[in-house]
C-alpha positions as CSV (number, residue, x, y, z in Angstrom):
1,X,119.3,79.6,110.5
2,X,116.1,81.3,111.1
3,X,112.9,81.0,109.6
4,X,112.2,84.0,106.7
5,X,109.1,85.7,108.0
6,X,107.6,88.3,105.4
7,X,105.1,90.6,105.9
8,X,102.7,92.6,104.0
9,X,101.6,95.4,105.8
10,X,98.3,98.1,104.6
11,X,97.1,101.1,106.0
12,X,95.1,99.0,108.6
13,X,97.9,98.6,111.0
14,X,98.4,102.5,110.8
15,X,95.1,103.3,111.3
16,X,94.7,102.0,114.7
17,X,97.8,104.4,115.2
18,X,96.0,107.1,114.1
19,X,96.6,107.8,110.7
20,X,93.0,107.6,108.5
21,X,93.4,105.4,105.5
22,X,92.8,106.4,102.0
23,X,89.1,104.7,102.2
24,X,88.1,106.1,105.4
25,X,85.6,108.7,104.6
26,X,86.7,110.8,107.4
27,X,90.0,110.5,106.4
28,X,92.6,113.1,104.8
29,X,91.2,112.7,101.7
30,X,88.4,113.6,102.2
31,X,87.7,116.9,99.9
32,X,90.2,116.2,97.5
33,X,89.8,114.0,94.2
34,X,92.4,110.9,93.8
35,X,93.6,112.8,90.6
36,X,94.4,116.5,92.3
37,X,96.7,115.0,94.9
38,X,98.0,111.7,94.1
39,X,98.8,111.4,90.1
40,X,101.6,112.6,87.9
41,X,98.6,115.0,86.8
42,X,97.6,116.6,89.6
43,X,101.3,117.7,90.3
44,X,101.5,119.1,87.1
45,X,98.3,121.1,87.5
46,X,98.8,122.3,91.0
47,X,101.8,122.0,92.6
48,X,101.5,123.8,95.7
49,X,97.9,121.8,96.9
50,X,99.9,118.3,96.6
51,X,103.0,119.5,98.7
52,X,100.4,120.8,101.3
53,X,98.5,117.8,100.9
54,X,101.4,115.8,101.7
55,X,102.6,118.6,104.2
56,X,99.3,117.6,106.3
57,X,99.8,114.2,106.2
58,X,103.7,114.1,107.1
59,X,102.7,116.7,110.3
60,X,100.1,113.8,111.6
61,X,102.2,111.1,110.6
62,X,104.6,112.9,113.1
63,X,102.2,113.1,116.1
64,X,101.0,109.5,116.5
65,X,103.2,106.4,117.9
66,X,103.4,103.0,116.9
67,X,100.8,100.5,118.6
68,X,100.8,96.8,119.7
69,X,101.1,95.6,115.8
70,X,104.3,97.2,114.7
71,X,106.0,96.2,118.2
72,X,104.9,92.9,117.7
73,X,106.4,93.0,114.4
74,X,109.6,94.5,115.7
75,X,109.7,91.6,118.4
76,X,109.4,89.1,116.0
77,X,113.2,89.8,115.1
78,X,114.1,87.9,118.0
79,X,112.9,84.3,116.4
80,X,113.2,85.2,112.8
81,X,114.6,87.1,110.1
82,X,111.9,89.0,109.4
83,X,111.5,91.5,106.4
84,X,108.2,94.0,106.4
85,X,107.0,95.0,102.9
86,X,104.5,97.9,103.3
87,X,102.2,99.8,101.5
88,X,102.0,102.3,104.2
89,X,104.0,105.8,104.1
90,X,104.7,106.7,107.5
91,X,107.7,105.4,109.6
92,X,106.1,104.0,112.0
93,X,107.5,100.5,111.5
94,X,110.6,102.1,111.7
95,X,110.1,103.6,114.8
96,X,108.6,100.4,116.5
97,X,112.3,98.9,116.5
98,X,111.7,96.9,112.6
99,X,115.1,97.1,110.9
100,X,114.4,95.8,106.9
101,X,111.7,97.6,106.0
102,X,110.7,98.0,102.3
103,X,108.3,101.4,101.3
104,X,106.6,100.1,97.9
105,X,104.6,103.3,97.5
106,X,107.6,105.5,99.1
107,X,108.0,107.4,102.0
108,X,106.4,110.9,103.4
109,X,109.9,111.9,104.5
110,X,111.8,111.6,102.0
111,X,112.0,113.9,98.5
112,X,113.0,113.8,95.0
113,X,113.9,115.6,92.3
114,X,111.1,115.4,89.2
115,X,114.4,116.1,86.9
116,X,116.1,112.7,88.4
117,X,114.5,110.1,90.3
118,X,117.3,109.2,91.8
119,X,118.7,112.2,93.5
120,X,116.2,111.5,96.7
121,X,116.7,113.3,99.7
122,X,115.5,113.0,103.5
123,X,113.0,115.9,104.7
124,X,113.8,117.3,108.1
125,X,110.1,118.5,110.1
126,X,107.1,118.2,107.8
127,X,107.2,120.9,105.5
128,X,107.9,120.7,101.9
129,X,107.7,123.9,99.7
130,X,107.8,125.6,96.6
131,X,111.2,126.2,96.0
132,X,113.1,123.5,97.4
133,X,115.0,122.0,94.9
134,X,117.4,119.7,94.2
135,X,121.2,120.2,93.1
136,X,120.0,119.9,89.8
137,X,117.9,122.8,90.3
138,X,114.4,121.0,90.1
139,X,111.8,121.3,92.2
140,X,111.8,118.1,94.6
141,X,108.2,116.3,95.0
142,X,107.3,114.0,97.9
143,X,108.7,110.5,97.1
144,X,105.6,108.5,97.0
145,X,104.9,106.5,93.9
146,X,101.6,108.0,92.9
147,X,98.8,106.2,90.7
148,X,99.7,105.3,87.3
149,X,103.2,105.5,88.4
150,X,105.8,102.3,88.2
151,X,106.4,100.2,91.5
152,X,110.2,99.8,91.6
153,X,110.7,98.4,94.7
154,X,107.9,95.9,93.6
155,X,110.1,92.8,91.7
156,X,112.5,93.3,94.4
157,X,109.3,92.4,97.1
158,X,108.5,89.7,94.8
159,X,112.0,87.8,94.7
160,X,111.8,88.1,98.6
161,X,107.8,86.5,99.0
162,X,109.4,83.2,96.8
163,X,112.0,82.9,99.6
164,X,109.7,82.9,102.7
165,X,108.9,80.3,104.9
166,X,106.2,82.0,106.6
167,X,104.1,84.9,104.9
168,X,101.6,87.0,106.9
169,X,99.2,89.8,105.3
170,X,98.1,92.4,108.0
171,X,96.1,95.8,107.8
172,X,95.1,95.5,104.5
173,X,92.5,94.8,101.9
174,X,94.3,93.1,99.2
175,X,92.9,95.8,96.9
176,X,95.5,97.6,95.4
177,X,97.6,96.6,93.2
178,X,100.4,95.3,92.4
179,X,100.7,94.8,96.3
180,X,97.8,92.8,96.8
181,X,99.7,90.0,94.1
182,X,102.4,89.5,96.3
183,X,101.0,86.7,98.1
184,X,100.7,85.2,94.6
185,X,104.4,84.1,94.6
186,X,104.7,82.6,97.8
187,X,105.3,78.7,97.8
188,X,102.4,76.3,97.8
189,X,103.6,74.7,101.2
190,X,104.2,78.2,103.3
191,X,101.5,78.7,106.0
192,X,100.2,82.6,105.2
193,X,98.4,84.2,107.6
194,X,95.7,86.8,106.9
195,X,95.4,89.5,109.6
196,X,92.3,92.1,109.0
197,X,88.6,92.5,110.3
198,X,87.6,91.6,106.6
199,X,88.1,88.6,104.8
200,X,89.8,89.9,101.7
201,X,89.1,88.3,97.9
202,X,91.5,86.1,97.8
203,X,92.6,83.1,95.5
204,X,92.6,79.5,96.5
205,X,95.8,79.2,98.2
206,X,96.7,76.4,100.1
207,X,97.9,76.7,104.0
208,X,95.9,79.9,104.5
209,X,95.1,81.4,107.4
210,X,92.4,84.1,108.6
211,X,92.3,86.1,111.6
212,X,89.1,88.7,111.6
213,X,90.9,91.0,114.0
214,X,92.3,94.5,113.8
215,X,95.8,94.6,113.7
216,X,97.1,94.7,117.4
217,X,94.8,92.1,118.4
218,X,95.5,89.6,115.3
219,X,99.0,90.6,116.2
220,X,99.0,89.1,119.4
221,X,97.7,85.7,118.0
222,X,100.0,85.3,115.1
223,X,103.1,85.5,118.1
224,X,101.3,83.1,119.9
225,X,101.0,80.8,117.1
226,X,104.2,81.2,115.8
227,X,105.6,80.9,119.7
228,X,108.8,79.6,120.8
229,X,108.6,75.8,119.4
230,X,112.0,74.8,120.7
231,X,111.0,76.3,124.6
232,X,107.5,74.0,124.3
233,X,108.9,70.8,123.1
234,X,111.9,70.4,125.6
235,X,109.3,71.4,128.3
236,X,107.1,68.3,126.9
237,X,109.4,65.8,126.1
238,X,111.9,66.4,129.1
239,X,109.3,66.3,131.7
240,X,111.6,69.0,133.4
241,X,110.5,71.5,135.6
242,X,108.7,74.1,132.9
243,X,110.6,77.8,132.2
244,X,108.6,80.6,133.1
245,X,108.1,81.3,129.5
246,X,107.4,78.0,128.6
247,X,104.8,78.2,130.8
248,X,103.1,81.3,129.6
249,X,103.3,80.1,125.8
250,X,101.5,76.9,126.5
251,X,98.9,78.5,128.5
252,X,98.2,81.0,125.6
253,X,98.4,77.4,123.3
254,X,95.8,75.9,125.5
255,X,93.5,79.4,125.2
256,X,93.3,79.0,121.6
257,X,91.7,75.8,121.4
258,X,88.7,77.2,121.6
259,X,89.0,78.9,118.4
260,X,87.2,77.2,115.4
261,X,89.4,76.4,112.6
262,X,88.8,75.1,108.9
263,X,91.6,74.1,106.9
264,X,92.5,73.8,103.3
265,X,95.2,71.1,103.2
266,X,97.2,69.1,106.5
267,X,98.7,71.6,108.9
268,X,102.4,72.9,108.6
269,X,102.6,72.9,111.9
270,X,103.6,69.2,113.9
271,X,101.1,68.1,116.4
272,X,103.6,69.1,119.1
273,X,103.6,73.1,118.2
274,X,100.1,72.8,118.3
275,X,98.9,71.4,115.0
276,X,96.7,68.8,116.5
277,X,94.6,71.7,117.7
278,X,93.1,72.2,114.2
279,X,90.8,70.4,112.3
280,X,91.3,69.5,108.7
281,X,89.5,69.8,105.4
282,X,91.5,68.4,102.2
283,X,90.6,70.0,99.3
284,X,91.2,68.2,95.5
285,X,92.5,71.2,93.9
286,X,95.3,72.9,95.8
287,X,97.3,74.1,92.6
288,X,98.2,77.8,92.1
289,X,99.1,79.3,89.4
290,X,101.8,81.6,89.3
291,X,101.1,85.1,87.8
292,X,102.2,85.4,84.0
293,X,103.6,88.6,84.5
294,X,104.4,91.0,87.3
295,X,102.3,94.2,87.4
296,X,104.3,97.3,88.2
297,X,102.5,100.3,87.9
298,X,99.7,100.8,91.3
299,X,96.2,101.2,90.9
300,X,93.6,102.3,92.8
301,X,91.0,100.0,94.7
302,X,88.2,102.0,91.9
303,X,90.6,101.0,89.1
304,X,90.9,97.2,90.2
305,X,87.2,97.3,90.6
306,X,87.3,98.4,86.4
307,X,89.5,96.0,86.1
308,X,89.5,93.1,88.4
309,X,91.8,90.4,88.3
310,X,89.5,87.2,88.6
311,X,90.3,85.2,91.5
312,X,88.8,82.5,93.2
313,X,87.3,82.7,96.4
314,X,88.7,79.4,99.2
315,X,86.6,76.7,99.8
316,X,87.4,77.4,103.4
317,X,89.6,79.4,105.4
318,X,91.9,79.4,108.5
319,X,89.6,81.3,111.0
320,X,91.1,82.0,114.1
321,X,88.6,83.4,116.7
322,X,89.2,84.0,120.2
């Protein structure tokens, strides 16, 4: 059976696609107040700017492609049964070839009704107007869980991070929440890898791994890392003539030797897929506490600032520089 990889995906895999994230100051919010566009609120009060808001933002989502990091992703199917859990609203994991993909704040191309929330509809082209309505009669809203609005999709996201046996954050800042929790209810023993040009404030986890790279290029050496195990060991062990691929994977092992490493606890990886290559550093303390409760209603990265959720920062991290 193959290994569960899950994936938490923010708008920093997206960006490099194209699409400016919500903190970008040059981005497509720029002008417009959190409030007027993206609350329960603002819809009430002016319905027509938040449908061309959303209008804008569906018609760019439209003209950029997938990069390196979602086919990466998609490619990962191969070796592992692989479910993405994004914060993003595009498609553009779905377009890279990903096929379980989970939308926790929703999706710019679909609708729903604001009489039932569960009469949601596809939109064809990027225009959503004044008027369109659903076969209730109600005007349909973008389906994107705005702020102050429940998560729904987010206890289902949760009962999938228990099950995985490798969890890997990319593209984001662990800032908003309840999204950023997620990696909160992953096992103790799971190796999670940390993909982003920042290191995010995260809690002491155990088996935690940071790549300070954007997207495509952290991309590139989580495959590496994860690899083809089975390919490497019978091409050690059998002292057969090497497979072409075989070949390539160990050289790309080899490269990363070079990178400096710290550890939190023993590696989850046997020295023969590469685990000697790290150096270790046992810490004393490698509980973590599971969350009391499950948050479901998003906040905003200002609101979590308000009121943050105290978390400690690692003695050390994974660091994976090449």
């Amino acid at each position: 059976m193959a290994k569960r990889l899950v994936v938490l995906s923010g708008a920093g895999i997206s960006a490099e696609s194209g699409i400016p994230t919500f903190r970008d100051s040059g981005g497509l919010w720029e002008g417009y107040r959190v409030e007027d566009v993206a609350t329960p609120g603002g819809w009430n009060k002016n319905r027509e700017l938040v449908l061309d808001f959303y209008n804008q933002r569906r018609k760019k989502a439209l003209e950029v492609v997938p990069n390196r990091g979602h086919e990466i992703l998609a490619e990962l199917e191969k070796d592992f049964d692989v479910t993405v859990v994004t914060q993003n609203v595009d498609n553009l994991h779905e377009r890279a070839g990903s096929s379980n993909v989970i939308h926790l704040h929703g999706s710019l191309f679909e609708s729903r009704s604001t009489l039932d929330e569960s009469l949601v509809y596809p939109i064809n082209g990027w225009e959503l107007k004044i008027g369109d309505k659903c076969e209730k009669g109600s005007q349909l809203r973008p389906n994107i869980v705005w702020f102050g609005e429940m998560v729904p999709m987010m206890e289902v996201a949760a009962t999938i991070a228990t099950a995985a046996d490798i969890f890997l954050v990319v593209g984001t800042s662990m800032a908003v929440y309840p999204a950023a929790g997620l990696i909160d209810y992953v096992r103790q023993e799971v190796p999670k890898y940390i993909v982003d040009p920042k290191v995010p404030d995260v809690r002491k986890l155990p088996n935690l791994y940071f790549i300070p790279e954007k997207a495509s290029v952290g991309m590139e050496k989580v495959k590496v890392r994860l690899g083809d195990p089975p390919c490497i060991r019978r091409a050690k062990t059998t002292g057969s003539r090497q497979s072409d691929r075989a070949k390539v994977v160990l050289r790309r092992r080899q490269a990363l030797r070079r990178d400096v490493v710290l550890r939190l606890s023993p590696p989850a990886w046997p020295a023969d897929q590469g685990g000697a290559d790290f150096q270790h550093l046992r810490t004393t303390d490698a509980s973590v506490r599971r969350p009391r409760g499950l948050e479901l209603h998003r906040s905003s990265p200002e609101q979590s600032a308000r009121h943050p959720v105290r978390r400690r920062q690692p003695d050390a991290l994974v660091l994976l520089r090449g």
